[in-house]
C-alpha positions as CSV (number, residue, x, y, z in Angstrom):
1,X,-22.2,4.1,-22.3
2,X,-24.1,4.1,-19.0
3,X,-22.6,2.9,-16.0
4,X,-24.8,0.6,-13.8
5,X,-25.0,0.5,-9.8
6,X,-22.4,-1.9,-9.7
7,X,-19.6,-0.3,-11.6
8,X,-20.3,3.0,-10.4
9,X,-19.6,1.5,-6.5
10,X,-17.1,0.2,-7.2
11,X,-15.5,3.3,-8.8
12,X,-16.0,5.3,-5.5
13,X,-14.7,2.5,-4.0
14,X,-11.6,2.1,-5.7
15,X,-11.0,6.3,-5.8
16,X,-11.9,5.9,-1.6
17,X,-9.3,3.8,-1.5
18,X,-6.6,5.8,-3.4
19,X,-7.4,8.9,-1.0
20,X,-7.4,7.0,2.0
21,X,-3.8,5.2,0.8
22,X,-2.3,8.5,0.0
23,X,-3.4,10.3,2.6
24,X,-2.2,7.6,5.3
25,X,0.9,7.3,3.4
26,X,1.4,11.2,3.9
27,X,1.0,11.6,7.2
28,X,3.2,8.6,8.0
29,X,7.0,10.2,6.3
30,X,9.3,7.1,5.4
31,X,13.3,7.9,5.5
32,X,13.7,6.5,1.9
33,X,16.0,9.1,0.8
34,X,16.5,11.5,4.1
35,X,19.5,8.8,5.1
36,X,21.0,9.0,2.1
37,X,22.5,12.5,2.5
38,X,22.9,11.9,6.5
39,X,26.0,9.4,7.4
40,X,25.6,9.7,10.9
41,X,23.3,6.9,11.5
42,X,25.4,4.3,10.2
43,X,26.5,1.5,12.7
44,X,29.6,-0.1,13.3
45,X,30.0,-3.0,11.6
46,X,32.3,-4.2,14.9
47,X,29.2,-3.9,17.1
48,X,26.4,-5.8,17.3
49,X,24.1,-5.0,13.9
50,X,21.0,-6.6,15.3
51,X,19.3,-4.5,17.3
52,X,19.9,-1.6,15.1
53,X,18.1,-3.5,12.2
54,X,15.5,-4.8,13.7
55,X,14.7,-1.4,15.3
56,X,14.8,0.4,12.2
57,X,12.3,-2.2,10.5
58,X,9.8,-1.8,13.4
59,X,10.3,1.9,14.0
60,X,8.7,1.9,9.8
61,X,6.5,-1.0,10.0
62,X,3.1,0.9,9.3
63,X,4.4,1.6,5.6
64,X,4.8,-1.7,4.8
65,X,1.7,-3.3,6.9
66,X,-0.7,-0.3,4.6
67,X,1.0,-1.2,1.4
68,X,0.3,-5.0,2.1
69,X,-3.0,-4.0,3.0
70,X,-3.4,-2.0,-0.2
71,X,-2.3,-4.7,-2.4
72,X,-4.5,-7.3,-1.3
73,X,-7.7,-4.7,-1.7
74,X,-6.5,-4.2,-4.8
75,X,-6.2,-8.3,-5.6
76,X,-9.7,-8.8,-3.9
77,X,-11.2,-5.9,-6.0
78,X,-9.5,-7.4,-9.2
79,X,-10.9,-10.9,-8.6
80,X,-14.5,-9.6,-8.3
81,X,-14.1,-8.3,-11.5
82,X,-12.8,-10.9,-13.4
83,X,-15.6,-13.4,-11.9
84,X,-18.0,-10.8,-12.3
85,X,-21.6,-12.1,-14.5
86,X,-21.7,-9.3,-17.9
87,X,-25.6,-8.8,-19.0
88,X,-24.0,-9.9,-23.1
89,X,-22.0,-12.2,-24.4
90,X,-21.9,-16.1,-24.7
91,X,-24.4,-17.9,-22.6
């Protein structure tokens, strides 16, 4: 089995992608777990939770924003190849 220009691309492509994903994702750490172990950053439920929420979800916004970016690669990507023209088959 041969692969043809076209599959080949987007091979590279979809392995270029992986890199640059896990490398971003690597040099940006998330606190998924660090918090868990630490109790010191929880707030007081008396206070005012707001601000502490909101900041928390900007402070790790660039996780999120490349993950949405990788999923919708990944849905563009998956919708050339099912629309894709085959050389056999039914005509």
């Amino acid at each position: 089995m041969s692969l043809d220009r076209t599959a080949a691309a987007g091979a590279f492509l979809s392995v270029l992608a992986i890199i640059i994903f896990a490398v971003l994702v690597f040099q940006n750490s998330f606190p998924a777990l660090e918090y868990v172990l630490d109790k010191g950053h929880y707030l007081s439920v008396q206070g005012d939770i707001g601000p502490g929420y909101s900041r928390f979800l900007w402070e790790n916004r660039s996780v999120d924003v490349l993950a949405q970016a990788f999923v919708m690669f990944v849905a563009a990507v998956s919708c050339l190849a099912i629309f894709r023209e085959t050389g056999g088959g039914e005509e």
